[in-house]
Every structure is written in structure tokens, then in C-alpha cells.
N, C-alpha and C positions, 0 to 999 in steps of 0.2 A: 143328426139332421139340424139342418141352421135353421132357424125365424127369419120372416125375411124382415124385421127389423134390423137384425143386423149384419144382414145383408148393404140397405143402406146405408148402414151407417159407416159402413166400410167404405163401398163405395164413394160416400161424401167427404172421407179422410182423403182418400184415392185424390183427388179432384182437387183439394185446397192445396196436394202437398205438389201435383203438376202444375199448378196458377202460379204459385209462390215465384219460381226461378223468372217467368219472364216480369211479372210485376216492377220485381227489383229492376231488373235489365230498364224500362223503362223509364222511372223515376229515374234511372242514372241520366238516361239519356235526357230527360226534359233536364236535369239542371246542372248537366253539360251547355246544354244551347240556352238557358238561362245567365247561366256564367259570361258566353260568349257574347251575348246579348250586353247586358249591364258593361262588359268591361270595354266591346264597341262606341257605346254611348258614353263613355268614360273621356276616353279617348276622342271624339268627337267633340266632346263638350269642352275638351282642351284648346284643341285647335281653335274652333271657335273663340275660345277666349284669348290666345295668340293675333287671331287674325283682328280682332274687334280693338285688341291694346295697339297696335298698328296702326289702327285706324286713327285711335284717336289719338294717339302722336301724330300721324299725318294733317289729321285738322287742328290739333291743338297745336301744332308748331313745336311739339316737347324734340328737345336731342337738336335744334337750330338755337345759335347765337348769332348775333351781328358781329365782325370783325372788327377787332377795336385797334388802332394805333397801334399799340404794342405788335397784337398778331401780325398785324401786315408785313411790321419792319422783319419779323421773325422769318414770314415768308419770304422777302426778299434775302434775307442769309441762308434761305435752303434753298432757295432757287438756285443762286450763283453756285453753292457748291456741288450743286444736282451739276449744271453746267461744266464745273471744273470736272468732277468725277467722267462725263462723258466724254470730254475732250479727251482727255487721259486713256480713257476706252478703247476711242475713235484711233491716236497714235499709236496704242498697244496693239491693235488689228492691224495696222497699217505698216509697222515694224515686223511682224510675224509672218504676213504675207512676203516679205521680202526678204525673209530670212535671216534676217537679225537674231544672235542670240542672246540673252545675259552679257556673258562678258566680255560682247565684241560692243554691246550699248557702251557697257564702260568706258571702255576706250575710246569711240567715237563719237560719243554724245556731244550734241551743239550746247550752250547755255542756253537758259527759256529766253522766249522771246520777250523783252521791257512791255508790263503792261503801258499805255498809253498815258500821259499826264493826264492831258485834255483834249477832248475832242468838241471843234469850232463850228456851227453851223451858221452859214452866211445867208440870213435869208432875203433871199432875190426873188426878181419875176421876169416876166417877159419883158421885154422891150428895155432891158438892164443890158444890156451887154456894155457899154460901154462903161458904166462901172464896175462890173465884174473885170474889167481889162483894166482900169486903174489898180485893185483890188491886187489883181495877181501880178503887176509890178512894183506894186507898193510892200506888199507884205507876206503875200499868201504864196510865190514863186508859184515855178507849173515847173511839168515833167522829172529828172534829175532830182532838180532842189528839193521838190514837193513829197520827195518821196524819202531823202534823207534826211529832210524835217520829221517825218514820223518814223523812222527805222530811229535815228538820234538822240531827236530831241522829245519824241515822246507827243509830237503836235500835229491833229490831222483836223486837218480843215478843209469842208467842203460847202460848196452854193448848194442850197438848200431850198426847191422848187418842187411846186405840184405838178398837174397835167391841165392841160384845157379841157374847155367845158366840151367842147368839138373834141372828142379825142380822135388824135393822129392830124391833127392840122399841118400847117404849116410852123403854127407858136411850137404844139410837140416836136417836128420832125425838126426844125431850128436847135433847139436844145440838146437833142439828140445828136446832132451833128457835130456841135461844140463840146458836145461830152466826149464826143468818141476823138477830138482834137485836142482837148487837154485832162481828160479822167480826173475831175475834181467836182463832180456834181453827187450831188445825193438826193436823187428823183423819188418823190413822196407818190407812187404810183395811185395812191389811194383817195389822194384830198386834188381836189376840182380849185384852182389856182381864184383866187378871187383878194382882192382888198379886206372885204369885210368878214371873210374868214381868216384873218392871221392869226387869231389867238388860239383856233383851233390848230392851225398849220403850226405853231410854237407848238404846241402839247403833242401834236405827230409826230414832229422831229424827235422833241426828248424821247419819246415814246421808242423808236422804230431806232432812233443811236442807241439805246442804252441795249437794246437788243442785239443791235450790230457789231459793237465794241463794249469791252471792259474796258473802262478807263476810269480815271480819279474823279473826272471834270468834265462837264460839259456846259458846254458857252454856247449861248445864243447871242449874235449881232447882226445889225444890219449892213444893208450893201451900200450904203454910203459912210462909212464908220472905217476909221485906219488904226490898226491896232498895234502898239508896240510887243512884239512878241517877246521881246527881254524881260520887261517890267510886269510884262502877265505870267510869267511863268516861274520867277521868283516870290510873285507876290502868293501865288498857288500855295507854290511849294512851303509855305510859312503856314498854310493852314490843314496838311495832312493830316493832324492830328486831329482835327474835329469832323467826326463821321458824318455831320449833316448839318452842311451850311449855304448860306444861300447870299451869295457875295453883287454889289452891284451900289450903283449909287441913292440909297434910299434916299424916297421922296414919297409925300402925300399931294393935298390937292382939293380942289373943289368939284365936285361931281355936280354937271349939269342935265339939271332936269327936263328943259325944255327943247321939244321936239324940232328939231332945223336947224341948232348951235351945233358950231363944228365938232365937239367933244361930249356932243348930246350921249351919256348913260340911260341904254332903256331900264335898267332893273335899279332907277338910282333911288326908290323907296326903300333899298334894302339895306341904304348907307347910312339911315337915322337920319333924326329931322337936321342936324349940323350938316348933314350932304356933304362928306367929306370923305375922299376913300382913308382908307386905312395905308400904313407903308408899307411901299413896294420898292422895290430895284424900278430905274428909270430900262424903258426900253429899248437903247439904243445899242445897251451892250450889259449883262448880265452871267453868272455865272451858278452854277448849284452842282450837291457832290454826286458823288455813284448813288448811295440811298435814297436820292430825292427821287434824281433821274428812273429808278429802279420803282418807286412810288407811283410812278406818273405813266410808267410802264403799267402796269397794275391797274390800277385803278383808275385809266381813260376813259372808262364806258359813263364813268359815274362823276367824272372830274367837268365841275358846271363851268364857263367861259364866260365872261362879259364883253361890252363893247370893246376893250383893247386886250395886249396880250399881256404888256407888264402887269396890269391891274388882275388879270383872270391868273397869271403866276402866283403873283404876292399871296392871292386869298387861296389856292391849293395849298400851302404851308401854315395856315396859322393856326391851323388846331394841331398842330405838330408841333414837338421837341424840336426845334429846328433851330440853330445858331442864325440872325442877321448880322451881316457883317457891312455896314455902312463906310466902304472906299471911297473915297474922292477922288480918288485915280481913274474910278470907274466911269468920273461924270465926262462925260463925253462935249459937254457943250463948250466944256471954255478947258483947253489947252494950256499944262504948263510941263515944267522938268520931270520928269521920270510919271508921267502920265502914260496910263496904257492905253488909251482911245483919243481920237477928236472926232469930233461931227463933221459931215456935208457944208456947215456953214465956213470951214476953214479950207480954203485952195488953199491944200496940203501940196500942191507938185510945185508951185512957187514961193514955197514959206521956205526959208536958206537953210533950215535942218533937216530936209526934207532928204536931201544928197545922202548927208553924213548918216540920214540913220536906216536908209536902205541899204547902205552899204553895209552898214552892221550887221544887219540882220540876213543880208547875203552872204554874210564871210560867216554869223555864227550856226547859221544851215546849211552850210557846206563840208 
């Protein structure tokens, strides 16, 4: 016969050895979600630190540099060949579609087409017409000629005009009409035609040709300016070799500071107390290569303007690598032998070489 002591005491063995199994199960389970807890918060506390390093790159400006010279010029060589590679693209679809195969290309392939020497932007305005009709008997030919000038000779030249402040006037729908009479205009749709915006309307042209055409060159002249097309296009061609030049009759000058003088500079505190601009190509006729014009492409939004356009040129190149090339061929004011320009001040249609050198230059455009 048992005692009931141990009875209990049986009992109480009984008891600790049923508790045991779920005990364990328990404590697994708290430091299971313990685990998952801490390594949540792990994780958490990463991100956070991701998102906060972000941050303060975004306010601290970390990972931005300013574009210096060099970069720019780079971008302009990855540009063009982004360019070239699409072009190339664009024919490759275009021959496929039509069934062209490999080696029927062979056989039939055209040569590429002559990139452009230079391309001329004549800049005119309303109420010009009559010198743009000097213009295209003197030098610039229309229709035929004008067109075997640039298939040729590598030279495309066109009047280079904005719009009226009235858009669709009578000044636009005139232009218009002429355009569609002789196709030698290149309408700046963007820039509001005005005197005292030229040097902007120069920085749109280069701007908006260099985007239009690859070519070597591009010329800015005025519509009272008559250009020998011979002597500009030998004289080019002598300076291929240097990638970034800026050709033109340099000159400096006296920069006037006083408000009502005809050649009044508003920002002329920024020329030093000698008030004298710095050297530029004269404005009447100037020239700069693919890389400038590719430059000026680029960085118009940021490119500052002064009262004229030669002066607002000259000073976009001078913190630049940039060859000047001081021509005197270039000066336009005084006329001599194998000069490439004269000015308005010369009745060029009764000076006696006048005959002999349109004829030239009709027989070497054709």
C-alpha cells in the first residue's frame, strides 16, 4: 500500500515532465519573432541610411560638377557622332525597306554626299529686299546656280531673317512669298525680328545652322556686303587643319559709356576703367569653324550678348582654345585685289571689276 506522499510525488514528476515539451516549443517560438524583429529593424535602419546619404548628396550637391571647356568640346564630338551613327541608322532602314541587299549595295552605291565647306548666313530684314536682289545677282546666284553652288562647290548661302512682332503680317507673309520665289531664306521662326536684337539673332543662326548642316564653316555677313566667293573659299580651305578658329578682320575699340551716343555699351563697366572692348572680328563679315558653331549650339541658353553682335561673338571665345585669325581680306571697308568682301560704302555695280568678277564666279558655279 502506497503513502500518499508519494503518491504526490509522483504526481508532481508527472506534471513537470508534461510542461517541459510545450515550455521549449515556446521559447523557440519568442526567439523566432525575436530574430525577425531585430533583423527587420536591421534592414530598416539600412534603408534609412540609403535614403538620408541621398539626401544629403541632393543638398550637398555631392556627384554635380560644372562643365569645364574641355567637357563641352568632348560633348560636341559625341554629339556629331551620335548624329553620324543615326544617320547611318536612318539609310540602313531606308535601304531594307526597299529591298536592298548587301551585295546589290555594292554594286550600286552612290559616293557620300561632300560634307559642306561653309555655310553663309546673310543677315537681312524686312524692307531689304532690294538688297537681297543686288545680293543674288552679285554673288549668291538663285535657282540652278544656287544649287550647284552647294552640290559643287561645297557653299550654301542663305538671307537669314526672324518673324514679326505681328506674326503672320503682311512683313511675314512678304517673306514668305519670296521664299517660296527663290528658296534661299533661312527663317529664324523663333526670334522676333528687331535691330536691337542682332547679336541675339547672330547666336540663333549659328545656333539653329550648326544643327541644320555639318559643314567646316560658318559665315555670318551682312546684306549690304559682296563677297568674293573664290578668295573665301581658298582662303578657308588653308585653315582645315585647325579645329577651332575664329577668322575675321580683328579689331578693338573704345567702348562708350554714355547713355544717347550712338555706340552707347550698357554693361560698359565690365570693360575696365580703359573702356576698351577686347578683340573681335569686325561685323560686317566673319567666319568660325564646326566646333565653335557646335559651342554656341550648346551653350545658347548661357551665352551673355552685348549691345552689338561682333563684340557679343568675340567675348563667347575667349576663355576658349580658340585660334584668332586676323585677315585683312576680311576688312570689308576698304577694297583691294583678292579681297573677299567690300562694304555698302562701295557702288560695287559701277566699279569696272564688277562685270569681270560676276562673271567669274557665274562660270565657277556652274
Amino acid at each position: 500500500m502506497q503513502s500518499k506522499g508519494s503518491n504526490y510525488h509522483r504526481n508532481a514528476t508527472a506534471g513537470l515532465v508534461f510542461r517541459s515539451p510545450i515550455s521549449a516549443l515556446m521559447l523557440c517560438t519568442i526567439a523566432a519573432m525575436a530574430s525577425f524583429y531585430v533583423a527587420g529593424r536591421l534592414w530598416q535602419d539600412a534603408e534609412n541610411r540609403v535614403y538620408l546619404g541621398k539626401e544629403l548628396d541632393r543638398i550637398t550637391g555631392q556627384g554635380k560638377s560644372a562643365i569645364s571647356v574641355d567637357d563641352t568640346l568632348k560633348i560636341i564630338g559625341c554629339r556629331e557622332q551620335q548624329k553620324k551613327l543615326t544617320a547611318l541608322e536612318m539609310e540602313l532602314a531606308a535601304a531594307r525597306q526597299e529591298g536592298f541587299v548587301s551585295n546589290h549595295l555594292s554594286t550600286t552605291k552612290t559616293p557620300p554626299k561632300k560634307r559642306p565647306l561653309v555655310v553663309i548666313g546673310v543677315l537681312t530684314g524686312f524692307g531689304r529686299k532690294n538688297n537681297r536682289e543686288v545680293i543674288r545677282k552679285a554673288w549668291m546666284t538663285t535657282g540652278e546656280a544656287l544649287r550647284k553652288m552647294e552640290d559643287q562647290k561645297g557653299v550654301i548661302a542663305r538671307f537669314v531673317i526672324g518673324r514679326s512682332a505681328n506674326r503672320g503680317d503682311s512683313l511675314d507673309r512678304g517673306i514668305d512669298i519670296e521664299n517660296r520665289n527663290y528658296n534661299d531664306f533661312f527663317i529664324l521662326d523663333s526670334h522676333v525680328e528687331s535691330t536691337e536684337e542682332l547679336p541675339k539673332k547672330t547666336k540663333i543662326f549659328f545656333a539653329h545652322a550648326a544643327e541644320r548642316w555639318e559643314a567646316d564653316y560658318y559665315a555670318k555677313v551682312n546684306d549690304d556686303v559682296y563677297v568674293n566667293m573664290v578668295a573665301l573659299g581658298s582662303t578657308l580651305a588653308a585653315h582645315l587643319d585647325n579645329p577651332r578658329v575664329y577668322i575675321g578682320c580683328m579689331k578693338s575699340g573704345k567702348v562708350f559709356s554714355e547713355q544717347g551716343q550712338k555706340w552707347y555699351e550698357p554693361d560698359w563697366w565690365k570693360f575696365g576703367d580703359g573702356k576698351t572692348y577686347f578683340r573681335h572680328a569686325s561685323g560686317e563679315m566673319f567666319v568660325i569653324s564646326k566646333a565653335l558653331a557646335r559651342f554656341i549650339s550648346i551653350n545658347r541658353s548661357i551665352l551673355r550678348t552685348y549691345a552689338y553682335d561682333d563684340v557679343s561673338t568675340g567675348s563667347w571665345f575667349i576663355g576658349l582654345d580658340v585660334k584668332h585669325i586676323d585677315d585683312k581680306k576680311f576688312c570689308c571697308a576698304s577694297w583691294s585685289t583678292g579681297g573677299i568682301c567690300a562694304g555698302a560704302q562701295f557702288n560695287l555695280i559701277e566699279e569696272p571689276w564688277f562685270d569681270m568678277y560676276t562673271t567669274e564666279i557665274h562660270h565657277r558655279c556652274l
